[in-house]
NULO-347761 format. One record per residue: x, y, z of N, C-alpha, C, O in turn. Coordinates in steps of 0.1 Angstrom, whole numbers, plus 2048, in hexadecimal, padded with zeros to 3 digits. Layout:
<rs>
XYZXYZXYZXYZ...
</rs>
This chain:
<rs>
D8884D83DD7F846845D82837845D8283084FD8583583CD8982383AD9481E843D95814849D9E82A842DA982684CDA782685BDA981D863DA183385CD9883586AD96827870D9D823879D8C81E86AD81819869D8F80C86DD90804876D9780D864DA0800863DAB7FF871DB27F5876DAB80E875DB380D882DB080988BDBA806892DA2808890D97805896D937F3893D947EB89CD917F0888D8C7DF889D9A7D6887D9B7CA888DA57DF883DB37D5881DB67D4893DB77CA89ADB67DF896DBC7DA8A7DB07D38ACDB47CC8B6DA37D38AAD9D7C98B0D9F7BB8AED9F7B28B7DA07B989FDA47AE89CDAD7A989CDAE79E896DBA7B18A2DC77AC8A5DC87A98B4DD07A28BBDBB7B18B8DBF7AD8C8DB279E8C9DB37988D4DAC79B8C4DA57918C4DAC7838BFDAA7798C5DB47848B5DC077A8B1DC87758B8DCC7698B8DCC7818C4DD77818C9DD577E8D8DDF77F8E0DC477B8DCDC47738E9DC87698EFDCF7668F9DC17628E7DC97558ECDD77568EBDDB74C8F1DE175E8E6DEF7588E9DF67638F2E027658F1DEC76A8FCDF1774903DFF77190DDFF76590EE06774912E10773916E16761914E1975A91EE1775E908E18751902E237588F7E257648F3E2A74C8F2E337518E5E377428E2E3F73A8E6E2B7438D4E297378C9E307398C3E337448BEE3672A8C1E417268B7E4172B8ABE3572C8A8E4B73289DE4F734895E4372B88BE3E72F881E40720890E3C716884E2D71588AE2770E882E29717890E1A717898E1172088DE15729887E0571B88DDFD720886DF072788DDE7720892DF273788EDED73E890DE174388BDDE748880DD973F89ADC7741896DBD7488A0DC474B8AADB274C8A2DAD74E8A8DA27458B1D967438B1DAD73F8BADAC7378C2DA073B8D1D997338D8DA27448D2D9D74A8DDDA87458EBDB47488ECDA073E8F7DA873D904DB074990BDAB753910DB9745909DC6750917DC1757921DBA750928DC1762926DC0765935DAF767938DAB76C943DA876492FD9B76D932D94763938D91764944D8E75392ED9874E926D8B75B91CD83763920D8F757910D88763905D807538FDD83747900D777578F3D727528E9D777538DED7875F8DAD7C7488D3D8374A8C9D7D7568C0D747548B8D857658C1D7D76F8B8D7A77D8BED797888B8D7A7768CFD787818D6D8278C8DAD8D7868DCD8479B8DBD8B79D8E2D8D7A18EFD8579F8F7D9B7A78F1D9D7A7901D9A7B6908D917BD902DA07BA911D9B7C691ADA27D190ED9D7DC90CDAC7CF90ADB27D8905DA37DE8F9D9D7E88FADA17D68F2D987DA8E7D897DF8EED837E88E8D847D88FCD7A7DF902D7A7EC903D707F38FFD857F490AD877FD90CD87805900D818108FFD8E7FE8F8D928098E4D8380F8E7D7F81A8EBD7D8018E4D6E8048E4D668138EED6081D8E8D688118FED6481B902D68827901D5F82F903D738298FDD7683A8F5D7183D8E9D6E8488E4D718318E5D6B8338D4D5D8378D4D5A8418CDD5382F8DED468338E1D448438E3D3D8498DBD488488ECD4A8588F1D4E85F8E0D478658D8D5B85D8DFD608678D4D5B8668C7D6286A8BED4F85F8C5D4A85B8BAD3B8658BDD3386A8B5D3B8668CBD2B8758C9D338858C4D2E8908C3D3F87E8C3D458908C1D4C8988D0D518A38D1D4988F8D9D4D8998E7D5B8988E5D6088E8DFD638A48EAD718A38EDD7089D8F4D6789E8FCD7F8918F2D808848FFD8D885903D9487A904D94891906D9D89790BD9D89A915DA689791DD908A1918D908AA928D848AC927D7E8A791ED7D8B292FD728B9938D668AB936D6989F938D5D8AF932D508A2930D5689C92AD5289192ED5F89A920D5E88D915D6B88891FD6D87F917D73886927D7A88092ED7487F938D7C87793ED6C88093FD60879948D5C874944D5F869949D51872937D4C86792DD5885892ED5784D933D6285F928D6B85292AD72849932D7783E930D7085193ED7284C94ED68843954D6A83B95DD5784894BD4E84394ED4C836944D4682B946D5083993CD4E82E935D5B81F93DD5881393ED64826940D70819945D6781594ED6580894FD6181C956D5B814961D4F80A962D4C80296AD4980E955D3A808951D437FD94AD407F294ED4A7FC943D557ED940D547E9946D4E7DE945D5B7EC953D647E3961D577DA967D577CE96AD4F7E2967D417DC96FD3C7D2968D347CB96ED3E7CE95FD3A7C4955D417B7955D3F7AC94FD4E7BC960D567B0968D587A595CD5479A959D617B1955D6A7AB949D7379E94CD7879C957D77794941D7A786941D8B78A94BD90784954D90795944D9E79B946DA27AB947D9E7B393FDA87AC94EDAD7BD94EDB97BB954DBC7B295BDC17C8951DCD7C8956DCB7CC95FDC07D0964DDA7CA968DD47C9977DD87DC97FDD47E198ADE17E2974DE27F3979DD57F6975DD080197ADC97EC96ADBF7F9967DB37F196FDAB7F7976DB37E996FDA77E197FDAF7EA98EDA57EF994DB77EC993DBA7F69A0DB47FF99CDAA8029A2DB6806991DB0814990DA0811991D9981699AD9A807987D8B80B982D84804992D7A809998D8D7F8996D857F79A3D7E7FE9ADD767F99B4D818089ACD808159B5D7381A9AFD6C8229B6D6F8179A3D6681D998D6782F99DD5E8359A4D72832998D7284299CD6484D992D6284D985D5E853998D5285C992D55862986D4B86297ED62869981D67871979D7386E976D77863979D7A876970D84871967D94878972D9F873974D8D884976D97889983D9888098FDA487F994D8D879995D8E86C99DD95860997D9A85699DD95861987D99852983DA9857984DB284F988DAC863982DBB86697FDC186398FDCB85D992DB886A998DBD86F9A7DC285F9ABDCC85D9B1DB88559A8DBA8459ACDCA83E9A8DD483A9AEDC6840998DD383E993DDF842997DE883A997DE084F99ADE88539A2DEC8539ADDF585B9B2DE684A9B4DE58479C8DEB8389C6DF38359CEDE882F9BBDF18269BDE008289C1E068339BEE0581C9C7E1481D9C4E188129BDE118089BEE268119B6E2C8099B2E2D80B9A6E308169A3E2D80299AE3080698FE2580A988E1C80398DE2081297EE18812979E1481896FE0A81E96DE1F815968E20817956E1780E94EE0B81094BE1E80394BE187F6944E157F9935E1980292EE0E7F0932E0A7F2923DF77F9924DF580291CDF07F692ADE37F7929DE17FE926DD67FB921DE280E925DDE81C920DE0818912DD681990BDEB81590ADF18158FCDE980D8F6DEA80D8E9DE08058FCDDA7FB8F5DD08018F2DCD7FD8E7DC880A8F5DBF8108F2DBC8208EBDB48288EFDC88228DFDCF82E8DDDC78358CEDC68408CADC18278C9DBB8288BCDB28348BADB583F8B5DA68308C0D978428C0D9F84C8C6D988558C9DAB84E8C9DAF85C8D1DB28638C2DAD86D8BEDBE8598BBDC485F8AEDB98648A8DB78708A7DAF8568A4DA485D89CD9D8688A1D9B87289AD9886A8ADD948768AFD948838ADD8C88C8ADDA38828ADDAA8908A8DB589289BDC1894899DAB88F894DB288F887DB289F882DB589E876DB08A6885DB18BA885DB88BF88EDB98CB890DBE8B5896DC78BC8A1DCE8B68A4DC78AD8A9DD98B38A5DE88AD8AADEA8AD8B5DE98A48BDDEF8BC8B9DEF8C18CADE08BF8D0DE18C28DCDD48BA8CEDCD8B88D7DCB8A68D4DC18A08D9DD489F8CBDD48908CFDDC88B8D6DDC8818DDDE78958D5DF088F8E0DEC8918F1DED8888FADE789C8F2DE089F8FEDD689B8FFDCE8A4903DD28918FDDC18888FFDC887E900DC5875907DD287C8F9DD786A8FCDDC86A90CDD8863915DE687790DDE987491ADE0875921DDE86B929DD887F922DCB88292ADC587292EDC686E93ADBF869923DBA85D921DC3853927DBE84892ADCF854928DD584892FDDE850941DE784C948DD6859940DDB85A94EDD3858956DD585A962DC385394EDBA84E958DBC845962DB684596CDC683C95DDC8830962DD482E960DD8822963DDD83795CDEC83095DDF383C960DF4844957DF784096BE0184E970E0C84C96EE1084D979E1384A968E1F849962E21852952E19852948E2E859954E2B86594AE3285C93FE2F862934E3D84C93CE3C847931E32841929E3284091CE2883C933E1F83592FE13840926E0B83B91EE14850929E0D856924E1785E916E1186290CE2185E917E2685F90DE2B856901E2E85A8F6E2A849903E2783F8FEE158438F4E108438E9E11845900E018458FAE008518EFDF98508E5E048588F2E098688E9E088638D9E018638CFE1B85C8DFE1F85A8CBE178568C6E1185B8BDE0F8438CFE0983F8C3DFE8468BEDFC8478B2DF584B8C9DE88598C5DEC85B8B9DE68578AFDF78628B7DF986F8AFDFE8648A2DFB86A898E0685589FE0D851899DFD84A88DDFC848881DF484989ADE7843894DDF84C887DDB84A87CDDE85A892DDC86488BDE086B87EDD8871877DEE86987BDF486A873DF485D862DF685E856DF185486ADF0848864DE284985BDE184884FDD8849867DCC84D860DCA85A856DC085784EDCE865853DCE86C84ADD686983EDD186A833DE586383FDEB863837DEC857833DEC857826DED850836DEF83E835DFD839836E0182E834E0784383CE1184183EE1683E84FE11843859E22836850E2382F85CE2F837864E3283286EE3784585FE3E84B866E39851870E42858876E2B852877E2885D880E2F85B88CE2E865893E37851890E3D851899E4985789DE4D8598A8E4D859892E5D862891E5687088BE5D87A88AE4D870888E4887C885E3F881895E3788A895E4187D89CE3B8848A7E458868B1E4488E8BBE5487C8ADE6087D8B6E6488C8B1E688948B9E6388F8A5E6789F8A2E618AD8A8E658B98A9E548A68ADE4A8B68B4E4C8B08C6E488B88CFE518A38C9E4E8A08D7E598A88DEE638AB8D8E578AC8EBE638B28F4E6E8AB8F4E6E89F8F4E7A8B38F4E878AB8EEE8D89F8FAE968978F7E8589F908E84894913E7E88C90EE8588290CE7188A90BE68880903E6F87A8F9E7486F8FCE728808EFE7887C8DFE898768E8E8E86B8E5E8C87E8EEE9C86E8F1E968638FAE9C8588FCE8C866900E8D858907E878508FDE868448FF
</rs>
């Protein structure tokens, strides 16, 4: 539980640290603080969309609903959208096209995502990979398939969901054991296309 607990307030508080110097790269000798500013601007402390979101999956998968598929992945579609409306300081700009649309469900949030064109990998899905791990700490094969599930809401691109996979499952791994191999421990069960790229 503690690690749980610690996967959850370390990335908040790494993504709160880490606002103000968002696409910035402070000097070697700079002294790193919780400044707040950068793109939002944020309040020294606060964090950014990435941890809002942690948040909205965490909200759902914390009543117990599977947040893979059927209601508990509408929950989480619904939850991105009740974020968005709150006309957050910052969002990425593949997951603002999608949520703009405020699609009803989680098959509208996918269908959106998928009607874009252009690129639409990014990082934004991976940032919010933490409550998937935890959620499925009894099942492996169903965190990897909720991660992807969960980031194809908003990012159609199958690295960005395989991306979201490892870390799911590297989180997951992490949290039971306290060990930091889950990642090469998941390149061993991933499809041998996945694991060389």
């Amino acid at each position: 539980m503690d690690r749980a607990a610690g996967a959850l307030l370390a990335s908040a508080a790494g993504d709160a640290l880490g606002a103000g110097y968002e696409f910035t790269y402070p000097a070697a000798d700079r002294s790193i603080d919780m400044i707040g500013g950068g793109l939002g601007p944020f309040a020294p402390g606060e964090w950014t969309d990435d941890t809002a979101m942690t948040v909205a999956i965490a909200e759902v998968a914390a009543t117990g609903t599977p947040i893979g598929a059927g209601a508990g992945l509408d929950r989480v579609a619904a939850q991105f959208v009740r974020w968005y409306d709150t006309h957050p300081k910052d969002i990425g700009n593949q997951t603002a096209a999608v949520l703009s649309a405020r699609p009803g469900s989680a098959a509208a949030m996918r269908d959106r995502a998928r009607a874009l064109p252009g690129r639409k990998a990014g990082n934004g899905s991976l940032m919010r990979t933490a409550p998937v791990g935890i959620a499925y700490l009894h099942d492996p094969a169903a965190c990897v398939a909720a991660a992807e599930a969960i980031s194809a809401l908003t990012h159609d691109d199958p690295q960005a969901n395989e991306a979201c996979a490892l870390w799911s499952y590297a989180i997951r791994h992490a949290v039971l054991g306290g060990g930091f191999d889950g990642p090469r421990r998941y390149l061993d069960t991933a499809p041998a296309d996945v694991a060389d790229r």
